[in-house]
N, C-alpha and C positions, 0 to 999 in steps of 0.2 A: 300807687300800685294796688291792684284790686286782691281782696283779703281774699283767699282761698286756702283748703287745706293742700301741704306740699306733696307733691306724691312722688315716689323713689324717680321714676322720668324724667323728673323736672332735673334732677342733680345730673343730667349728661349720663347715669351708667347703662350699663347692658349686662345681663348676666347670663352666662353658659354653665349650662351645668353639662363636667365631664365626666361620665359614668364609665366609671374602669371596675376590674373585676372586684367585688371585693370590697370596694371602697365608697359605694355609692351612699350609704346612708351615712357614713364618714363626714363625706361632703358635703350634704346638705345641711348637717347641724352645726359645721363650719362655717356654711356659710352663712346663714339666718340670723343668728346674731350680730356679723358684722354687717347686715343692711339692716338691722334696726337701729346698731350703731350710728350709722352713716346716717337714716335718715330722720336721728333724731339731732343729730349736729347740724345739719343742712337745715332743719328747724329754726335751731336757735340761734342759730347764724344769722337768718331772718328775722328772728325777733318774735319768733311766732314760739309756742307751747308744742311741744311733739305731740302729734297725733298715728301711733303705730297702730295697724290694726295686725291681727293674729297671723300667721300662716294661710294660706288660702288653700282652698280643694285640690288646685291644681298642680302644687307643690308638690304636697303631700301624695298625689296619682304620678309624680316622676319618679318620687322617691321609693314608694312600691313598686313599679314596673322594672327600676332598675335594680331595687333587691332580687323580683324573681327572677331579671334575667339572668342575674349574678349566680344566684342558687342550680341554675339549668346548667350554664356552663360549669359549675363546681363541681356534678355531678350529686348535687343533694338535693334534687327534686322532688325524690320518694317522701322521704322524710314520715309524717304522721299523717300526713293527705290520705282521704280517700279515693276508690279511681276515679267518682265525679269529677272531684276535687281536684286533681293530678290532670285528666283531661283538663278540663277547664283553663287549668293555668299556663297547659300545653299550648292548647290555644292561643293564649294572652303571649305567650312568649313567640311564638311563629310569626304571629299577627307584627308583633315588635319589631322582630328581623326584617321580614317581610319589607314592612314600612322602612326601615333602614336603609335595604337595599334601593327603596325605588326614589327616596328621598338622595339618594347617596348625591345623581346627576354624574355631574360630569368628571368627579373628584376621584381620583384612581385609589386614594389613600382611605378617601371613606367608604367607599365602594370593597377596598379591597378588606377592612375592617369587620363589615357587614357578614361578608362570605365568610370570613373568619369565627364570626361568634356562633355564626347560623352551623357552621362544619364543629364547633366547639360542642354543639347543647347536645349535636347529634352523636357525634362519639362519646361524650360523657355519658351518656346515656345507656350506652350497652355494660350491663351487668351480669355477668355471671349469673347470680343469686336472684335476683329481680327483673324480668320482662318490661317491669308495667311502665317506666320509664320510656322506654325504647320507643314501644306499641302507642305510649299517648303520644310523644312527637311527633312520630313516621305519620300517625291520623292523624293528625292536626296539617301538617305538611299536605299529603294528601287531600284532605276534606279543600284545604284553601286554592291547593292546586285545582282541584276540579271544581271549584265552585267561583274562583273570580275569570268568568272568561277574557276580558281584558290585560291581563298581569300582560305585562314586559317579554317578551320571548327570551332573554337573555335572563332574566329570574325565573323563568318558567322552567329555562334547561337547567339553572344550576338546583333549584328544589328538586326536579326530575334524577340527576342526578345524588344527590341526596339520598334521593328512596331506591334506585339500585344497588346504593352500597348498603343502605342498614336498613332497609323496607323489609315489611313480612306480610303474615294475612291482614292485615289493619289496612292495608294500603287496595285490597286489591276491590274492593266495592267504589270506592274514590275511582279509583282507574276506570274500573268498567265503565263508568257512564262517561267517561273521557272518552273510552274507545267505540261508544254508538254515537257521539256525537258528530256533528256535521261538518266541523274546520278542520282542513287536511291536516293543516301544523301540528293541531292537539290532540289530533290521533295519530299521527304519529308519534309524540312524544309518551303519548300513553304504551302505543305500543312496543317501544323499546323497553319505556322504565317494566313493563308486568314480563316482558322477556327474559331482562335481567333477574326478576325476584323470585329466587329459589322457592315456592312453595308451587302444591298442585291447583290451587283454586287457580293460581294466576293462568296457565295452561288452561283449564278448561272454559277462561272466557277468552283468552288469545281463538280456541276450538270454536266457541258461540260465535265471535268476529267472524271467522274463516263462513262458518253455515252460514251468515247472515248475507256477507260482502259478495256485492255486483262488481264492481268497477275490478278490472284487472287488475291494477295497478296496486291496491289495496289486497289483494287477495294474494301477489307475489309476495309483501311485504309480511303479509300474516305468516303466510307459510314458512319465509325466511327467517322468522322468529321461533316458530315452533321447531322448526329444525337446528337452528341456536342451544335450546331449549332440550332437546334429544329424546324428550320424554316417547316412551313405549305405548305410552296411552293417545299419540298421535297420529302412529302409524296409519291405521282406517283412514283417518279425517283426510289426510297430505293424499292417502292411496288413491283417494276418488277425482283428486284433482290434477292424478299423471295422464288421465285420457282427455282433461280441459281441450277446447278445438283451440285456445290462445296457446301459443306455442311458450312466450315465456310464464306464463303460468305453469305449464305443463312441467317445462325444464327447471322452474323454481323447485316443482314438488320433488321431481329428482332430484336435484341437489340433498332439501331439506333431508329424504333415506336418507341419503350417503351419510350425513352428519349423524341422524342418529344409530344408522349403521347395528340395528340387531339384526335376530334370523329372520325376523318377518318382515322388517324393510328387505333382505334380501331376498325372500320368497318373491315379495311384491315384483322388486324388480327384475328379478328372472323371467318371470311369469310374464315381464310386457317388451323384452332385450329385443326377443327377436320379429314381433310384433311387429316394433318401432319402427322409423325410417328416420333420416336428414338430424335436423339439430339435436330431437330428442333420445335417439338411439345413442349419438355421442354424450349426452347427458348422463343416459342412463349407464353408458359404460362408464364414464367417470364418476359416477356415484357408486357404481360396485367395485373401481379401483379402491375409493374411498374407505367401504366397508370392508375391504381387505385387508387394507392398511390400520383399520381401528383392531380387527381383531387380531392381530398377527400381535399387534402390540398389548394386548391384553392377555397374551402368549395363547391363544389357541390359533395353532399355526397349520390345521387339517384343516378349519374353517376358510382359511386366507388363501390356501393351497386349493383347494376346490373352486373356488371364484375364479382364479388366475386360469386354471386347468379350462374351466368349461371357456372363456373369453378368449385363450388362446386356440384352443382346438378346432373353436368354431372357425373356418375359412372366410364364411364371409362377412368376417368380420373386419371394419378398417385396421392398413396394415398398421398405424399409429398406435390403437389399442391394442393390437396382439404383441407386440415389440413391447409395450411397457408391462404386459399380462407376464410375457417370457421374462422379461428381466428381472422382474419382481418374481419368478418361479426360481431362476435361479441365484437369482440373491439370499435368498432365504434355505433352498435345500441344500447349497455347496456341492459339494462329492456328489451326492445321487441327484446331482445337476447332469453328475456327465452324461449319461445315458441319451436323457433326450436332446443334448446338443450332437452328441454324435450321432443322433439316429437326422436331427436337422442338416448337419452336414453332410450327411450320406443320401438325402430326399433329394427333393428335385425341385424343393421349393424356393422360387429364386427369391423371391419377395424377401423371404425370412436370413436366406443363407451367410449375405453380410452382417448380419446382427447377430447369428449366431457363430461366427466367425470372431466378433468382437467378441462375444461372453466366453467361447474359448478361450480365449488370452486371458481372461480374468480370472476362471477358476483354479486355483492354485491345487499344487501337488504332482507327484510323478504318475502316481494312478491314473491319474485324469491325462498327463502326456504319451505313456505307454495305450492309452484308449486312442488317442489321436491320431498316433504314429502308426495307429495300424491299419489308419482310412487312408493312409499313403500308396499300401501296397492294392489297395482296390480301385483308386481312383481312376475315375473313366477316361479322361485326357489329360497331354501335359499342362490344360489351365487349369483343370482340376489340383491336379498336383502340386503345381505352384502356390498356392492358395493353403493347403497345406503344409507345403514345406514352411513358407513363411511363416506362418504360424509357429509351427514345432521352435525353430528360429528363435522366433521372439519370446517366448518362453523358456526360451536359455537353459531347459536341462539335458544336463551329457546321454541320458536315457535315450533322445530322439537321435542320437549320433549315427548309428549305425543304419537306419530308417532314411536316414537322410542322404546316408554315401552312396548306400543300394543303389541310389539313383546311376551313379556315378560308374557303378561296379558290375560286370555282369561275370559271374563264376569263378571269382577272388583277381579277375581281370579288369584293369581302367577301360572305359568306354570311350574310341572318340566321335561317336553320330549323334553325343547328347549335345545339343546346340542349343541357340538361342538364349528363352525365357527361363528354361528350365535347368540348363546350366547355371545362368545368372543367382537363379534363385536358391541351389544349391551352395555356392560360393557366398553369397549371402548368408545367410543359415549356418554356416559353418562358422561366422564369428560368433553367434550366441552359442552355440552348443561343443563348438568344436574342443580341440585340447592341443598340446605339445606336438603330438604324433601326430599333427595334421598342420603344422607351422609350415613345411617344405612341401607340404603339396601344396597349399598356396600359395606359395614363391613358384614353383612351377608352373601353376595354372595362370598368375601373374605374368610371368615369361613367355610361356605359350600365348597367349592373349596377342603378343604383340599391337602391330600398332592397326592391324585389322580390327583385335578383339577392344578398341579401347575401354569399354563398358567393361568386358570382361577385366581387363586389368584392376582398374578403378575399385570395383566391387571386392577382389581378392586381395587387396592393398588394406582396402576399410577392415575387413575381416581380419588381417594381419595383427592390427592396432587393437580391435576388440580382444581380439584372443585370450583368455586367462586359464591361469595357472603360472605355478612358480617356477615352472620348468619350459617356458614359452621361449624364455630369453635363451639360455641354454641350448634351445633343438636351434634354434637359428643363429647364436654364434659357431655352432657346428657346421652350419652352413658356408661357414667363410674360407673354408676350406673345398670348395666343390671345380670340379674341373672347368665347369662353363662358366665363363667373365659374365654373360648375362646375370645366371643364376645367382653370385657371388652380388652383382649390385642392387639386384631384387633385394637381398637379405640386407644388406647397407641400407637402404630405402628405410628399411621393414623393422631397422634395432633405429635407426633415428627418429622414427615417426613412433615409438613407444618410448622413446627416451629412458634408452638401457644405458644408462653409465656405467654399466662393468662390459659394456662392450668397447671402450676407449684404447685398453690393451691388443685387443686382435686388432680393431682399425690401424694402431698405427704401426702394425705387424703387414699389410698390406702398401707399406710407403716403398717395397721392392716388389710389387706384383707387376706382373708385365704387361697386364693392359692399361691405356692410361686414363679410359673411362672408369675402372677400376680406384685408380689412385684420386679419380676428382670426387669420386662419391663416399669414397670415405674420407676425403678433407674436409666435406660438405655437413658429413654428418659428424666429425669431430667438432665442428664448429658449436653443432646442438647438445653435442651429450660430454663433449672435452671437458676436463677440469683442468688445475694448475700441476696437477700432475703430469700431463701432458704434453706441458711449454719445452723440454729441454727435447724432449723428441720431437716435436715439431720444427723447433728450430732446426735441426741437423736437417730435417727431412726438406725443410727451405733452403737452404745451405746445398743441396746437391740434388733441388729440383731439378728436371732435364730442359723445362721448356719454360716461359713465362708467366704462361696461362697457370700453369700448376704452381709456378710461384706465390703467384694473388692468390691461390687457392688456399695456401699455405698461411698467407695473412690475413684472411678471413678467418680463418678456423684458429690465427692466435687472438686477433680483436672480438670473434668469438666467446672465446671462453674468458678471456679477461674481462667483456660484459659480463659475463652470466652468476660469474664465481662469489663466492660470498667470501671465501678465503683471501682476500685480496693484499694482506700481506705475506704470505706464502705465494702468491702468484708471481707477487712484484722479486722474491726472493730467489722463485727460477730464472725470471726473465733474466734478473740481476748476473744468477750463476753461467746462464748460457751467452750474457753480454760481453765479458772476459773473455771467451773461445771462440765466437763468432766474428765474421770478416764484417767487412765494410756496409755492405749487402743486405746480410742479417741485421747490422746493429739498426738499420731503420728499420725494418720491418717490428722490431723487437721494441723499437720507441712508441713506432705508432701502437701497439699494441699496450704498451705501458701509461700509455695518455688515456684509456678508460678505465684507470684503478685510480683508487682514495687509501692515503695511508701515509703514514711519514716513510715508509718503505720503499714506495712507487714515486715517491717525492725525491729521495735518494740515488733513486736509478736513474730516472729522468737529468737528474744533478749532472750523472756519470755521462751521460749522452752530451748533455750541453759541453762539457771538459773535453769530450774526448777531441783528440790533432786532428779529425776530420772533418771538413768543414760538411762536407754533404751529414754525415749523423747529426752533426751542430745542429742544423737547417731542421733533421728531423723532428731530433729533443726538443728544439724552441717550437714546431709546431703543436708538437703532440702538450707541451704544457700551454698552450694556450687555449685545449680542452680538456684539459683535467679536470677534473671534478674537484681537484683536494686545494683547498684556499691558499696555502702554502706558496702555490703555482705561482701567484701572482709575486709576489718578493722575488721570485729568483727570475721572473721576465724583466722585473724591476730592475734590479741587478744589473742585469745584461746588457738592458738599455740606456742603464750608465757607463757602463764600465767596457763595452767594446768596442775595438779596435776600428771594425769594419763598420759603415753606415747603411748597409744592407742587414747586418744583423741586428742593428740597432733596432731600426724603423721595423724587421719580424718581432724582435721581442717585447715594442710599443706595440705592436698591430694587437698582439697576443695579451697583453696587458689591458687594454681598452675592452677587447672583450670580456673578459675576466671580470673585470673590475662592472663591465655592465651585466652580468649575468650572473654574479656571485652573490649571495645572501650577505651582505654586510650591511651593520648599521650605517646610518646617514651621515657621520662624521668620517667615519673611516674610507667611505666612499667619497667625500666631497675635496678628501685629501689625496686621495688615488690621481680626482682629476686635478685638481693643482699640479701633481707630478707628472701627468701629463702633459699640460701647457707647458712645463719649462723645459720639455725634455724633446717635445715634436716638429719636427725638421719639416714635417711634410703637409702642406695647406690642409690636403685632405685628414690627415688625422686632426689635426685641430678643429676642425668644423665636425669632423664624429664625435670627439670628446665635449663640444660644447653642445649638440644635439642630443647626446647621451645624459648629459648633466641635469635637460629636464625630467628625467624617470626619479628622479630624487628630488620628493617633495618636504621640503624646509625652508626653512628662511636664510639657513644658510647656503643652500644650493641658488636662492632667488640671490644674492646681493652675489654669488661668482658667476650669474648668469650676467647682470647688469656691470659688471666690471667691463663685461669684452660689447658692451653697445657702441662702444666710439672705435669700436676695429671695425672699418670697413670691412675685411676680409670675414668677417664672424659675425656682422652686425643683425644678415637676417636668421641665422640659428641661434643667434644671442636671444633676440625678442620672442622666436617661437618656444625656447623654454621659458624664460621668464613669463611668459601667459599661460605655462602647462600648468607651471609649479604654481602661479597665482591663481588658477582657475580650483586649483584644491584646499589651497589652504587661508582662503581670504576671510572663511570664520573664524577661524585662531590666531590669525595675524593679519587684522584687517588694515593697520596704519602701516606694515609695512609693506602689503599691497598696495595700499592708495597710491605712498610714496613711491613705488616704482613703476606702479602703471602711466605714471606722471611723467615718467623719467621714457618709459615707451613711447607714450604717446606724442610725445618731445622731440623724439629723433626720428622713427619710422617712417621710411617712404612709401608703405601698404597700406593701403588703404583697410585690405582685408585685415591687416594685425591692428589697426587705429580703430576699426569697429570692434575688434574681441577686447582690445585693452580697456577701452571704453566702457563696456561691458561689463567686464572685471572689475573694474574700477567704482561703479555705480553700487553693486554688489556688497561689494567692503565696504562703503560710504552707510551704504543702508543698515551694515553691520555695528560701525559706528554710530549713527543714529539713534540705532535701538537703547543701544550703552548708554547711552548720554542721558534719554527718556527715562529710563529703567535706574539710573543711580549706578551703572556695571561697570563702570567707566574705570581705565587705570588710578588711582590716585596718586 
């Protein structure tokens, strides 16, 4: 072996030095010793005398770099440095990141490290007490940004970014010569970052750019910055470039006023509004919407007012601008809005009339409605007047009431020549503003309507249902009392479609009126507004219907309210009481109606129905408990279908049961024994094949093994298979072996093809489920 001195290499290692905050020269004294360690062992290992030499330059230049950078991020940079000094080191530190970043490549962890320490030195940096910090970073950052034209675009933006947030004048000479230079990219980036930084110097070389720049393009871009910018001192510069012949140059500069939005952007642009033509005149009014909106918000609201005032006044101006001029006039004046909307609805300007139609409705108060009401009695035609009435209407106060009848009225007399639109609109309007006193003329004007007026109808019906006040209900159960059977079902109409339940007492005060239109419209509407109050008078009123039709009317309006009631054992407790007193007739009517209550009450009645010596109530009670809501139901179908006599009421109260038992929230055991009692209780093929088709909506495994029992029944064999592939299609991740095992058992008997490809299916499924188990260690043990 040829004698040479050993050098750390030879022994295989590699060293990293990790510079953390804090810690760097930590490390190195840590570490330096154990490589002379090492390589004085790895010596004499050889046989050879250790040859160490000292620390090398190189070391020692890690070890300071990563003390200063340590000291920047600490934010003890100042320290006893002078500002040479302090620049200097600024530098050394940038330069460090800098190289960090570009060294980073492809590594998102080192990369994102880098960002980290370079956003660290610059926030440590800012001091209350001390500048000098800040100022040497930002120039350093700077000087490097404008002086390596090659950097990275992606480190170029985040440096740039840097100096927007904590840049100041230090930054803005670096920039400058960024922004005379020649690559689109790095003038542009110059000239956002001197946008963003709040001093003047930056502004007046963004201004030098703007004097210098040829190209368009460049010159939209400048502008848009100084308008960012908002400065007062750019006013001049942006003004010379709203007559540019480039159109978006032009419209940049208008923008740019708007932003900065004082009185001499808005002289400027007053002074060139009406000049303008095509893009730039819409420019220019959106940039004096703009400065309207700055200063309204800076509360001088004479200023915002006068902008609005002159853009709206002007006519030939687009209607687009004048519509946002007025809205913004009267958004802002309210109340001494109304003037000039009524003087706009009373013009003849059509452009405007519908806008100003709509800010009518918006400005709130009676002042403003008593102003409107009184362009009613000026209006030049009945479209005119429509147009107004509407409105008054839709603004819902009783002040327009009298404004609005007039129409109606001529010398304390009804009109009938007012026709058409203007009737309609009247009748309309009358539900916002109307009152009590005006409930019966709209049931009249309803009536009159007939089947000529049906719009008229319609419309007085709606108005009906709007109507408020506490006394609405009141003027129209007074109503029920009126000579014309029309009139009397107008009002029935008119308390069911407000849903007056204290009208339940007069309706069923009308079960002896003598017309029999009369008597269906208030069953109709007892059905809507009836409580269980109501059931014992209903029944009689069913009990000594004259006709048929009024009969069903009759068990509507009790299955009615038996839905609607929330009292449901108080309902089930009149049914109860009028089931005693009623005939044969009744007691069905009185069942079916007891089949849409829950309670042990309605459970009791139902009981009574099932018992009673009539086999048609029998019939009834078994049907109506086969839609009860109350769980209960199902036991006493149960019952029945054991314990009677007849095979007809057997097979109803199995029919009723099946349903029940498919449609009732019960857990899976409780239902999986309903169908059991099913199977041994059903006479009839087709219930049997319902219960084992029903049997698949219940996914277990116990539902799966009483599916698989009925495979070998001809009679059940293809509804057997099709639950057993329902119940196995859900649950073959939680019971995958006992899928396997009966897709097995399917796949075994089936004459379908189609059920041999699902079970198949199924079966692959669960296997795969297994599988995994087995691989995985999941497996049962």
């Amino acid at each position: 072996m040829t004698n040479r001195p050993l050098r750390i290499a030879d022994c295989g290692l590699r060293i990293s030095f990790f510079r953390k905050e804090g810690n760097s020269s930590l490390a190195v004294h840590a570490i330096l010793p154990a490589l002379v360690l090492l390589a004085a062992t790895a010596c004499l290992a050889q046989g050879q005398p250790a040859q160490v030499s000292p620390p090398r330059a190189g070391a020692e230049a890690v070890k300071a770099d990563a003390q200063l950078v340590a000291e920047f991020k600490a934010g003890a940079a100042v320290g006893d440095r002078t500002d040479e000094q302090l620049q200097a080191d600024a530098d050394r530190v940038v330069k460090l990141l800098l190289a960090s970043l570009a060294d980073a490549g492809n590594s998102r962890y080192r990369r994102a490290q880098a960002r980290a320490d370079l956003e660290r030195v610059c926030l440590r940096s800012l001091r209350p007490d001390d500048d000098r910090a800040r100022r040497s970073v930002c120039k350093a950052l700077a000087e490097s940004l404008a002086r390596d034209a090659n950097c990275p675009a992606a480190i170029a933006g985040m440096a740039a970014r840097m100096l927007q947030d904590y840049g100041g004048p230090e930054c803005v000479e670096p920039l400058a010569r960024m922004l005379a230079g020649a690559a689109p990219a790095r003038r542009e980036l110059a000239r956002c970052t001197l946008e963003a930084i709040d001093v003047p110097a930056a502004g007046d070389k963004l201004r030098q750019a703007l004097f210098a720049a040829i190209d368009q393009k460049w010159q939209v871009g400048l502008i848009n910055s100084l308008g960012a910018r908002q400065g007062a001192a750019s006013v001049d510069w942006i003004a010379r470039m709203l007559k540019d012949r480039d159109p978006a140059v032009a419209c940049a500069a208008a923008a740019a006023l708007g932003q900065i939005g004082n009185a001499d952007a808005v002289g400027v642009l007053n002074d060139l509004r009406l000049l303008a033509a095509g893009e730039l005149r819409l420019a220019i009014c959106d940039a004096l919407l703009t400065c309207a909106d700055k200063a309204q918000a800076a509360g001088n609201k004479d200023a915002a007012l006068t902008i609005w005032r002159k853009m709206y006044e002007n006519t030939t101006e687009v209607k687009l601008v004048r519509i946002a001029a007025l809205r913004a006039m009267v958004a802002t004046q309210g109340q001494k809005a109304v003037g000039v909307v009524v003087g706009l609805l009373a013009g003849g300007d059509k452009a405007i009339r519908p806008v100003a139609m709509e800010l009518a409705r918006e400005i709130p108060g009676e002042p403003a409605t008593r102003a409107f009401a009184e362009l009613l009695g000026k209006a030049a035609n009945d479209a005119a007047a429509v147009e107004i009435i509407d409105l008054l209407g839709a603004r819902g106060d009783l002040v327009a009431r009298e404004a609005i009848l007039a129409k109606l009225r001529e010398k304390g007399k009804w009109r009938d020549d007012v026709k058409g639109v203007l009737r309609q609109a009247v009748i309309r309007a009358l539900g916002g503003v109307g009152t009590e006193a005006d409930a019966m003329l709209l049931v009249r004007l309803a009536v009159q309507a007939g089947d000529a007026g049906a719009e008229d109808g319609k419309l007085a019906r709606l108005s009906l249902r709007q109507l408020r006040g506490e006394q609405v209900n009141a003027a129209l159960l007074a109503g029920l009392g009126e000579n014309d059977p029309a009139v009397r079902r107008e009002v029935i109409y008119a308390l069911a479609e407000r849903g007056a339940g204290e009208a339940a007492t007069g309706l069923l005060a009308l079960a002896a009126d003598s017309d029999a239109g009369v008597r269906h419209a208030a069953l109709d509407a007892l059905a809507r507004v009836g409580d269980e109050r109501a059931l014992p008078a209903l029944v009689q009123w069913f009990c000594r219907a004259p006709t048929a039709t009024e009969a069903r009317a009759c068990e509507r309006a009790l299955a009615g309210i038996c839905q609607r009631t929330e009292a449901q054992d108080l309902a089930a407790a009149s049914i109860a009481e009028a089931f005693a007193k009623a005939d044969a007739k009744a007691k069905c009517a009185l069942m079916q109606a007891c089949g849409n209550l829950a309670g042990s009450k309605a459970l009791e009645t139902l009981a009574m129905g099932v018992a009673d010596p009539n086999e048609i109530v029998q019939e009834a009670a078994l049907k109506a408990l086969a839609h009860s809501p109350e769980p209960g139901a199902a036991d006493v179908l149960l019952k029945v279908a054991r314990t009677a006599q007849r095979k007809d009421q057997k097979a109803l109260a199995l029919s009723g049961y099946i349903r029940l038992a498919q449609y009732l929230s019960l857990p899976a055991d409780k239902k999986i024994w309903a169908y059991i009692q099913i199977m041994d209780l059903a006479q009839d093929p087709a219930q049997r094949k319902l219960a084992v088709k029903c049997l698949g909506d219940i996914l277990s495994a116990g539902a799966l093994t009483l599916a698989l029992e009925n495979l070998g029944n001809h009679e059940l064999a293809a509804e057997a298979e099709a639950a057993a592939c329902h119940i196995a299609a859900h649950i073959y991740e939680t019971n995958p072996d006992e899928v396997v095992a009966a897709m097995r058992r399917v796949t075994g008997t089936t004459a379908s093809s189609e059920t041999l490809k699902e079970a198949r299916r199924i079966q692959d499924l669960a296997q795969q489920v297994l599988d995994k188990r087995a691989a995985t260690g999941g497996g049962k043990q």
